[in-house]
N, C-alpha and C positions, 0 to 999 in steps of 0.2 A: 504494500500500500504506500504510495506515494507519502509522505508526512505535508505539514504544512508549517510556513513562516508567520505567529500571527503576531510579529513585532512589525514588519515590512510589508502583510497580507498577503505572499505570495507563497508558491508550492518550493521553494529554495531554501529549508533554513538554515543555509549554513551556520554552522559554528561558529559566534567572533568571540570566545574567548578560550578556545580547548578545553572548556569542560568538559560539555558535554560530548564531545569527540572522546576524550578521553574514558567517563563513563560509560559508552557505548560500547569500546574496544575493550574494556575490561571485561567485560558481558560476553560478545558477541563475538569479539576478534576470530575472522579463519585463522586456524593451526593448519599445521603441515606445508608452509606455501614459502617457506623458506627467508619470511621476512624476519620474524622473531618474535612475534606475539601471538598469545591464542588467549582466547576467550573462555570464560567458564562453560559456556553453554555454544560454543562455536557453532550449530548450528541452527541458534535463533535467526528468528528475521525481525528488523526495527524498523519501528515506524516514526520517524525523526520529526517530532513538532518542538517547534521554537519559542516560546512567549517571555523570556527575558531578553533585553538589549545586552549590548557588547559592558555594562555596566554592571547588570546583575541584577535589570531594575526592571517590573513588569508590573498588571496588576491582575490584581484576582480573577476581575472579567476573563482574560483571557487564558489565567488558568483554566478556570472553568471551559470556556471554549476548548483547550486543549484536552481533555480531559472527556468530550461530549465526544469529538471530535475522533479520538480514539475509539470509545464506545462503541462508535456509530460503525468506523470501521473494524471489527473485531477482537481488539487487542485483550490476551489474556489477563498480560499484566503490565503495567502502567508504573513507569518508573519517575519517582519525584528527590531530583539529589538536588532540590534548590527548596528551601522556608526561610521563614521568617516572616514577620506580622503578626497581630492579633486572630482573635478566633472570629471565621469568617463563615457565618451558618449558610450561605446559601455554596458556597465552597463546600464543604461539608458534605449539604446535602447533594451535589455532585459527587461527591466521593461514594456518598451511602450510597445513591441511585446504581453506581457501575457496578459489573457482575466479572470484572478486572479484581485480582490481588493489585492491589496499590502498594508499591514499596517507596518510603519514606524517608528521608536524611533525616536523623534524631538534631542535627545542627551541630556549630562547629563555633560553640560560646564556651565549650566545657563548664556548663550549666546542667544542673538536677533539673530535668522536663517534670517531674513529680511536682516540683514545687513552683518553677516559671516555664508555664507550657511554651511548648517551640510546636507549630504550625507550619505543614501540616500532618507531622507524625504524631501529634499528641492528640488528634481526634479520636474519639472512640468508637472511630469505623469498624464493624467486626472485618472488613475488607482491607486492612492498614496492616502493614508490619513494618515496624520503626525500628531502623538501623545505627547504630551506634560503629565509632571507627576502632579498629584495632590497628596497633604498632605491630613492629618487627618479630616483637616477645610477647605477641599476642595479650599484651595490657593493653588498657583502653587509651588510646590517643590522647594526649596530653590537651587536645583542643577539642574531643568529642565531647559532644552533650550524653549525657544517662541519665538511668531511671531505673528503680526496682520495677513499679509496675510501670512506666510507660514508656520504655523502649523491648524491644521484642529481643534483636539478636544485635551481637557484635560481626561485623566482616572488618579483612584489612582495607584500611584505610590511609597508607605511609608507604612513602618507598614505591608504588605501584607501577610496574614497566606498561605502558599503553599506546594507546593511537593518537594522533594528532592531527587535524584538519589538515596542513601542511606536508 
């Protein structure tokens, strides 16, 4: 499925900051093709929508659109490595309505979510699983956010060899 740009509105959304390049490749990257990266799941397919600017900076509206936008096209699961904000019910309920696992950046405040929710992994979508970063020595990243109860799992998060738009 084609993705979409809803910073720019068009079917292009390229990456301007290698995040989400990078995110993608860590996922998804081919193995065996002799460049040097392979992906957990090598042989997912992505559907690449954009709704932050080359800043970090977007707004909920078009999460939401991203997120609808997925739905509409089949996506199982729905990957969100960008929060921040307050709690945002009709976001939310975009999340409840998708029949996607939604996976979630827990944030990168190295803040307890139990106690100052980070959004939008701290919703209580039963469809949500909140990610928290792990180091090298598989402790928790000195810049991740946690929670007893409101982060789900740790993955590494440090050091990660990946893709880059370039």
């Amino acid at each position: 499925i084609r993705g979409w740009d809803f910073v720019d509105d068009d079917n292009d959304p390229m990456d301007s900051d290698d995040h989400g390049t990078h995110v993608a490749g860590t996922v998804a990257a081919v193995g065996n093709n002799s460049i040097g990266i392979t992906g957990v799941s090598w042989t997912a397919k992505i559907m690449v929508l954009r709704f932050l600017n080359a800043f970090g900076v977007g707004t909920d509206a078009d999460a939401i659109r991203a997120i609808e936008y997925a739905n509409a096209n089949g996506a199982h699961i729905i990957n969100n490595s960008w929060g921040g904000g307050g709690f945002n019910q009709i976001l939310k309920d975009a999340i409840d309505a998708s029949t996607a696992v939604v996976v979630c950046a827990a944030g990168n405040d190295g803040a307890n979510n139990d106690i100052a929710p980070h959004y939008p992994s701290s919703y209580t979508s039963s469809n949500i699983i909140a990610v928290a970063a792990t180091d090298q020595n598989d402790s928790r990243a000195s810049f991740s956010n946690y929670g007893a109860t409101s982060v789900d799992v740790a993955a590494p998060g440090t050091n990660i060899f990946s893709s880059r738009p370039d």
